[in-house]
C-alpha angles and dihedrals in degrees: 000000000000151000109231112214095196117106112295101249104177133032115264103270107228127254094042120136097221128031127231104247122203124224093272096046088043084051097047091044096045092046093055103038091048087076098058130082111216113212092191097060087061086056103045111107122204135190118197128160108192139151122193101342131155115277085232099049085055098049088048076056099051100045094048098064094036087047080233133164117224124199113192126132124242089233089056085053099067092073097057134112130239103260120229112188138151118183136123125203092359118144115280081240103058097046085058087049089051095046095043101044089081106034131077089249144078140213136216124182120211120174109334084327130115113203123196120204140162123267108249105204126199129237110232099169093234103068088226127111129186102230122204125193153137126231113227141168125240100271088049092259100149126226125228119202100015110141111231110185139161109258115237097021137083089250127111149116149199121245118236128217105306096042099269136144142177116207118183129207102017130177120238096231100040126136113217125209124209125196147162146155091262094039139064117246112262136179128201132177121248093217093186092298109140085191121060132175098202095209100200143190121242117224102261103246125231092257095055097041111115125236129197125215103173099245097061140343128246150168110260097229079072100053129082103187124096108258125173108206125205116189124196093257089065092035087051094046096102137009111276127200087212144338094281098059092045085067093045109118084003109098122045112237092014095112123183111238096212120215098224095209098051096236091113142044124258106262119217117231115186113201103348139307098296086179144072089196105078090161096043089034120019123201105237116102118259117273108232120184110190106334098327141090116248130200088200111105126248083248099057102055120083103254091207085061083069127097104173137357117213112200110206110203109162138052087243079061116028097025087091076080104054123183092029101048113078093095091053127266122259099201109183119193123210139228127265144185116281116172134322122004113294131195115198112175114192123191129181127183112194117183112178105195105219118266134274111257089198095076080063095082095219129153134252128268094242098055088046082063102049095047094043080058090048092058093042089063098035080063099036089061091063097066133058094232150003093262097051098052100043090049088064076062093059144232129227119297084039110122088197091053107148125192125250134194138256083255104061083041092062098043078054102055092041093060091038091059093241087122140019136247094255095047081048087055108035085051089055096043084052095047092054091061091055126089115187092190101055089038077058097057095036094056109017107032112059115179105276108249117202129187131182142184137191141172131180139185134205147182151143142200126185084266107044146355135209140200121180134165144180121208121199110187126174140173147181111194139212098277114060124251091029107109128156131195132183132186119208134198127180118177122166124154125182117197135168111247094185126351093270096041131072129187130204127175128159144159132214122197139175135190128197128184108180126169107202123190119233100271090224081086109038096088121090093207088071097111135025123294095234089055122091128213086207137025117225091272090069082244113137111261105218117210118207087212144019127164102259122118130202095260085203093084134022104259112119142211114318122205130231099270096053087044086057090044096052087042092067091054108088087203092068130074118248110253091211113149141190119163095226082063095047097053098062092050123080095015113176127230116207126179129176134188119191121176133193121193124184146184141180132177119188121194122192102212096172143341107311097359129095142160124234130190127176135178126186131184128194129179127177127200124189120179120172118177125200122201113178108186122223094246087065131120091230092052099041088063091045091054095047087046092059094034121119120210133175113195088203105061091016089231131155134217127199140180118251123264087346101097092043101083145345138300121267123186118167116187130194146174145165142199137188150184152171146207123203110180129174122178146155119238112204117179118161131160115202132193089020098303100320080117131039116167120171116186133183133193137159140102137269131205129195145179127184108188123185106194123209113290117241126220146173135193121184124177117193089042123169113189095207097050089031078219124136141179130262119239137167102259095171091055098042098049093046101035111000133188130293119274130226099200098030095052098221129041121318120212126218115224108240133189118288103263100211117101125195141174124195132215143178141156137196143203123185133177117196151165151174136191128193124180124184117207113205084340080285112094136038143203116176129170148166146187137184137169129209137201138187148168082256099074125081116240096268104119092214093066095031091058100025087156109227103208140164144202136189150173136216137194123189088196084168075076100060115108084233099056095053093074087054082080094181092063105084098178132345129180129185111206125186111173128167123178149140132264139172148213135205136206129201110210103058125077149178097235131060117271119208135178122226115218140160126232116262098228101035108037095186092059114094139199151151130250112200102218098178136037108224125253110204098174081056104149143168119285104248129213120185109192127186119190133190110192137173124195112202134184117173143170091032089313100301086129126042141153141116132250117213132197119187147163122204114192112184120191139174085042109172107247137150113283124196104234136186112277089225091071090076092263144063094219143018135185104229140147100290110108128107121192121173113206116195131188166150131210128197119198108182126175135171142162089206099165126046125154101165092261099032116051117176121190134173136192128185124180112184127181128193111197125181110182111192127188114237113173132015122169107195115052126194114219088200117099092205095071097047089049088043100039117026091156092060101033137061164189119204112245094021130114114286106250096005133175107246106193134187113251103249124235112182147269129278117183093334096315119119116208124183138195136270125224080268087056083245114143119257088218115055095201127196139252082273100048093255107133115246096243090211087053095057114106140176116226110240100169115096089217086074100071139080124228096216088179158282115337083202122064113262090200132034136161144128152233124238114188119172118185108192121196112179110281101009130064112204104196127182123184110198115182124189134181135177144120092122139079138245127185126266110250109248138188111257111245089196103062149075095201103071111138103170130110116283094041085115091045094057124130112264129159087270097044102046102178139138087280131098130260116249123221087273094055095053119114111250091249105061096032092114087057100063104091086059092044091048104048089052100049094048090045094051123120095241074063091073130095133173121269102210111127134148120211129191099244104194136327125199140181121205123182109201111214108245110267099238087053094049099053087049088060094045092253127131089198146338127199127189117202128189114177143164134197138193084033097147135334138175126226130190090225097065126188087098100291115164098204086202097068088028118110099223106200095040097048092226125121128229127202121318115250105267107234107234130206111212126191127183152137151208127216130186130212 
């Protein structure tokens, strides 16, 4: 709404609200309006949510609702500024205080007239001002002790009780910067204006922030389940690899169940496992995206597509899922379109230097050797002569042949003649100075180096609103030659097709392109210490031999005679190996395509009530091809292992089309799913506000569908002509061809013949109401009821109902409460309710397995691979939950503290049958596990100066996961020592550590204690054991549960110091309460290679230590395994597994705002971060409990520190 003051061109149409005035009319009208004082405009109220939008489309707005004229010029407009403003039922006053105080312009208002005019500003010669003002809310509540300062500048002040400040000397052109711990930080420009009304934002509190179930969105003053909420603030705060480390410390009780080795990603578990199926289950919470389930990965969406995560924890909250929400619900919500177009670029640099070796405990090389030579001669010893010891080892044409290393070969060549002391020695002396494993990280591993890109673009209209994104994320990993790249694309656009209809569709793709090396060779223990991959010249080191075999057939390993042997044939291919040349043979190329389309349509029918409905599709393609060229190393030894020779005639026999040309295997699968939901919103408050009742109800379908897998596996390849051989893969897998080397028939590995293809489909029916009475007092429920092709035909298991209740009290809105001024906002929660799980891989009916006989193809028949359960039924969790919300001193502390108990019955477990049934075991419903806990969420900004600003946030989650009914029992110790995730007693610890009681140690020898307290050794009168009386404990009454495997207890500390310009973040995360074993040196083998090996107890060295295999007395050498095993799984083995580790720690420097808008730019943020960067660990020497594997005592890879650069930019 405007009056134009340009010349009036064409005549006024008729019919138009508001005429078109020419200079002199504006003037006269100005002139005489300017004199009066209008008391309406004080009373008009406006409500207005925009975000960059266009100074003249708010003012049209504005008008509108105030039934307001505006008089401005199109030529003045170009100056100003986009608007962003958020505020309902706020004086028409302080929305145009709000609007003005950023922009070149001012505003006066005469009469029911705004009128927009230029800033004069005075020349004072001195370029400085004295600026007066008061800081207000929207609603013209004033501030107190908020700091207002120029930035840039050693000026500021704190306001005083009605909001106002003074600020002296003051440039023109200043920006000043408000803050406080109530208040969002703002910044306006001073313009000139020597008086300013700072309009500000409050924090939002902990009772009007807004949650997200999926399913609706609601206050959470109205919600009584227990919801951990993540905005993108938080999420943005440092720099994250993925979504899933961007959670991580930020929900109490959401722990991070690390994969030790690094060949998997960390899995989230929210409350406990509350399941014995990890495979047909799983234990991670269910990934929702706007409203609906999604089978794509943390890790695989673009974290900066995300606006806001919701963590549901308890049934009040997640039962609306149903049979998929007993493990907790993860619902992220996207970005959208707000204003004018935005522009926001994001790039991040990682670079992970390669890990340090020397946490690895490993021993030198020197000592290696030493003990290598020890068990040489331990062996040799055995035997009358050098002939007779190394033929147990094989020749060619010796099925039983075993490998042996360069060591024993030289010790072989040195007492056959075929070399002298001082070569023997000089060898040795060389081979000292080696060190394969830092020759390894030298040459093969290189510090993995990450970029990504992303740039999104927004914007919005009244009508309609976009988001769209594209991701560009690239990679090359530790090991050479692996390199990974993806492409993402997120698009969704809402718009309003009438005023009761709303539209939303969208796609997410996303587009990888990985080469991965053959993993035979991504281990940098593959060869001997003492070996090298380049001389000191940087020239290959070729090895004639190494202990890797094909993989593609079922010859094994050869040794170094028979690789001499075939070397000297010229029939045969060389076996020659260095890993610099493997790794650049077999890669494998993997691509993958995975697609998400979605669509939403929402129809208001009448006030209050609307109908949604939402679909959603999602397919996934992965293809991976593999071409190993016949030069290979791989297919050299392929070739020899199906290679004829007779000596005699010196004649060779092949197999046909095999040795012509490479190997060529392609791989793909596919998997898809869909979502169909329809439901009625209702939302209504009645008697202004003393009632607010929300309802939902609808129905939701759903069908997930795994096609057959298609491969392909050609022999003879040639990758120019895209030509192969044929060969008899039926006879070569079943009865192969003989072998020269092996001595009988070697087999070639074919596909997996069994197909299969996987389908399932879902109906569901819910609904919740929730009804708020005087904004006090809660109810809330919910019920659904599921149903699926997995369930028998017995009505009490198809429709078992999952339901929840809660309660809710805003006790911060009693009368009583007010006058606790301290208290900002306090709310009381209690929810039970009922939720389920389902696994796949169990049914109600018989599965069988077609197959055709080997020998005679035509022949068919069925193998039944699975009994029926018919009395199959969902997993049920019933959770009950106790919370509290608090925000006190104004805010300034804030948090939630919350107690459950999670019962979960009808697990699927392993159940002991009757053998006359037709089978010895069967999963079905007859598991019981108990998960208790408390969770503490505590925030403060407990420190604000103006310029200096300190916060703090701690989560911490207690778990204790108890076994309560297990049907099948071992009554072997071992299983229960081996496998404590598989196998259970009933009122133990979930996943606990069972140890042997240790007795003690005799020359060397550890002995512990049956379930009688008797010794498992019986020694002599010299302390030598009695081999006869040397037995293993079997009976599970004999072991000690020292504890849970899992942490009982996690959380995290969040500090933030903020200095003007520059944010300086650490994450530290810390876990404990549970046990891990203590790494020990294994007493049953020859192939130890830690630290102490040289320190072991012998006859010569009698010390506190234990003997090694070496070391045992001949006698008692077949016991060691037993002896072993006992001693490494004692109880005096077990240490704690507490440790806190500086996650990450980043500083990010914001370029100052008036910089930013001369260059065009709405912000810019630089970020430099590191993470890994030091952690503690109760364990000590230098265990890192994340990459340990806790049951079996052993480490894995440090984790590598990464430096980590990137920035943001605005436009």
């Amino acid at each position: 709404m405007k009056f134009n003051l340009q010349p009036k061109k064409n005549p006024q149409r008729p019919g138009k609200r508001i005429p078109r005035l020419n200079l002199s009319t504006y003037l006269w009208v100005f002139s005489t309006l300017f004199l009066l004082c209008s008391y309406t405009s004080e009373a008009q109220n406006i409500s207005i949510n925009v975000k960059d939008a266009p100074l003249e489309t708010v003012l049209k707005n504005i008008a509108k609702q105030a039934n307001y004229e505006v008089f401005y010029s199109q030529k003045l407009l170009k100056s100003a500024k986009p608007v962003t403003i958020a505020v309902k039922n706020t004086p028409l006053r302080s929305v145009l205080n709000s609007i003005f105080d950023a922009q070149p312009l001012k505003y006066s208002i005469t009469n029911q007239t705004i009128v927009i005019s230029a800033i004069i500003k005075e020349d004072k010669g001195t370029g400085s001002i004295d600026v007066r003002g008061r800081v207000i809310n929207a609603k013209n509540v004033p501030f107190p002790g908020v700091n207002v300062r120029v930035v840039g500048a050693e000026i500021g002040a704190i306001t005083d009780s009605d909001g106002s400040f003074v600020l002296n000397n003051v440039p023109e052109n200043a920006t000043i910067e408000s803050s406080g711990l109530t208040i969002e930080k703002k910044s306006f420009s001073v313009n000139g204006r020597t008086e300013l009304t700072l309009v500000v934002e409050e924090k939002v509190s902990i009772m009007k922030e807004v949650v997200v179930t999926g399913f609706q969105t609601l206050a959470r003053s109205h919600s009584t389940g227990a919801i951990s909420k993540i905005d993108e603030k938080t999420l943005n705060e440092n720099i994250n690899a993925n979504l899933l480390t961007a959670l991580e410390g930020r929900v109490a009780g959401l722990m991070f169940q690390k994969n030790p080795s690094g060949s998997a990603a960390d899995k989230p578990i929210l409350r406990g496992i509350g399941t014995f199926s990890s495979l047909g289950v799983g234990y991670t919470p269910l990934l929702v995206i706007d409203g609906l389930p999604t089978e794509l990965t943390l890790e695989e969406i673009n974290p900066y597509d995300i606006e806001s995560v919701n963590v549901l924890k308890d049934a009040a909250a997640a039962s609306i899922y149903g049979s998929r929400a007993a493990n907790g619900i993860i619902v992220l919500t996207t970005k959208k379109g707000n204003g004018s177009l935005k522009v926001s670029i994001n790039s991040d640099f990682f670079i992970a230097t390669k890990p340090n070796l020397r946490d690895m405990n490993y021993a030198s090389t020197s000592d290696l050797i030493d003990f290598e030579q020890a068990v040489y001669n331990r062996e040799r010893a055995r035997f009358a002569n050098t002939a007779t010891m190394f033929s147990s080892y094989g020749d060619v044409g010796n099925s039983s042949m075993k490998y042996y290393s360069p060591l024993y070969q030289l010790n072989r060549d040195f007492e056959e003649g075929k070399i002298n002391n001082l070569d023997y020695n000089n060898t040795i002396t060389q081979w000292r100075k080696n060190d394969y494993n830092k020759d390894y990280r030298d040459n093969v591993w290189q510090n993995e180096l990450r970029q990504r890109y992303n740039i999104a673009f927004s914007g919005s209209t009244s009508k309609q609103n976009t988001y769209v994104s594209f991701n560009y994320d690239e990679s090359k990993n530790r090991i050479k030659n692996n390199d990974s790249r993806a492409f993402n694309l997120y698009a969704k656009s809402s718009f309003q097709v009438y005023n009761w209809l709303n539209a939303t569709i969208g796609l997410n793709g996303t587009y990888s392109n990985d080469d991965v090396t053959d993993s035979s060779f991504g281990n940098y223990d593959i060869q001997k210490r003492y070996e090298r991959i380049t001389d000191d010249n940087g020239d290959l080191v070729i090895s004639p031999f190494v202990g890797i075999s094909d993989g593609f057939t079922s010859g094994g390993v050869i040794n170094p005679l028979v690789a001499s042997k075939i070397a000297s044939l010229s029939g045969f291919k060389p076996v020659t190996f260095n890993v610099l040349n493997a790794l650049q043979e077999g890669i494998t190329h993997e691509k993958s395509l995975s697609l998400r389309a979605f669509a939403n349509l929402r129809a208001k029918i009448w006030k209050g009530l609307s109908f949604n409905t939402q679909f959603q599709y999602e397919t996934r393609r992965n293809d991976n091809e593999q071409y190993n060229d016949i030069n290979s190393y791989k297919m050299r030894y392929a070739i020899n292992s199906l290679t004829g020779y007779n000596p005699t005639t010196n004649a060779y026999t092949y197999v046909d089309g095999f040795s012509t040309g490479g190997r060529y295997k392609q791989f793909s699968s596919q998997a898809s799913n869909y979502s169909f939901r329809n439901q009625l919103d209702y939302s209504q408050d009645f008697s202004e506000g003393k009632h607010s009742v929300s309802a939902i109800a609808g129905f939701e379908m759903r069908e997930t569908f795994v096609p057959r897998t298609i491969e392909q596996l050609r022999y003879g390849y040639d990758p120019v002509t895209l030509t192969s051989a044929v060969i008899n893969n039926l006879a070569l897998s079943q009865t192969g061809v003989a072998s020269y080397i092996y001595g009988n028939n070697r087999t070639l590995a074919a596909l997996s013949r069994t197909q299969q293809e996987i389908l399932h489909r879902y109906f569901s029916v819910f609904s919740t109401l929730g009804y708020t009475f005087l904004s006090k007092y809660n109810v809330t429920g919910s019920y659904r009821v599921d149903r699926a092709d997995l369930f028998g035909v017995d009505p009490k298991y198809k429709n078992r109902p999952l339901w929840s209740a809660g309660l809710g009290w805003n006790a911060s809105n009693e009368d009583f409460m007010k006058k606790i001024q301290w208290v900002s906002s306090l709310k009381l929660r209690a929810t039970y309710g009922v939720n389920g799980n389902i696994d796949q891989t169990t049914t109600p009916y018989v599965t069988a397995t077609r197959r055709n006989d080997n020998l005679y193809q035509s022949l068919q028949y069925i193998n039944i691979t699975a009994q029926p359960n018919p009395l199959l039924r969902w997993e049920k969790t019933q959770s009950t939950n106790l919370g509290i919300d608090y925000s006190l001193f104004q805010s300034k502390l804030r948090g939630s503290v919350d107690i459950y108990r999670k019962y979960s019955s009808d697990l699927l477990a392993t159940t002991d049958l009757d053998p006359t049934v037709g089978a010895l075991t069967r999963r079905i419903n007859a598991g019981a596990l108990l998960n208790k806990g408390i969770e503490f969420s505590i925030g403060s900004e407990w420190y604000n100066n103006g310029n200096f600003h300190i916060s703090s946030n701690v989560v911490l989650g207690f778990n204790k996961t108890t076994v309560k009914k297990i049907t099948r029992a071992q009554s072997n110790a071992s299983v229960y020592v081996s496998s404590p995730s598989d196998y259970f007693l009933e009122n133990e610890i979930y996943n606990s550590l069972y140890a042997y009681k240790y007795g003690g140690t005799i020359n060397g020898y550890p002995y512990i204690l049956d379930e009688n307290g008797s010794p498992s050794i019986t020694f002599d009168a010299n302390g030598n054991p009695i081999s006869n009386t040397i037995k293993t404990v079997n009976n599970p009454d004999a072991l000690v549960n020292m504890g849970s495997l899992t942490p009982t207890y996690t959380g995290s500390l969040s500090q933030r110091f903020s200095y003007r310009q520059f944010d300086l973040n650490m994450l530290f995360v810390f876990s404990g309460g549970n046990v891990m074993r203590k790494e020990v040196l294994d007493m049953s083998s020859d192939a130890v290679n830690l630290s102490g090996i040289s320190d072991r107890y012998t006859d010569l060295q009698q010390n506190g230590n234990t003997r090694l295999y070496v070391d045992f007395d001949e006698s008692v050498r077949n016991y060691a395994g037993t002896i072993s095993s006992q001693w490494r799984n004692s109880d005096v083995n077990v240490v704690d597994g507490d440790y806190i580790k500086l996650r990450n720690i980043s500083l990010g420097y914001n370029l100052p705002k008036s910089f930013a808008n001369k260059i065009k730019m709405s912000s810019a943020k630089f970020t430099f971060q590191v993470n890994n960067l030091w952690y503690w660990s109760a364990a000590g020497n230098r265990i890192d409990p994340e990459v340990y594997s806790v049951n079996a005592g052993t480490r894995n890879l440090p984790s590598p520190k990464t430096y980590l650069f990137g920035f943001n930019l605005t436009i």
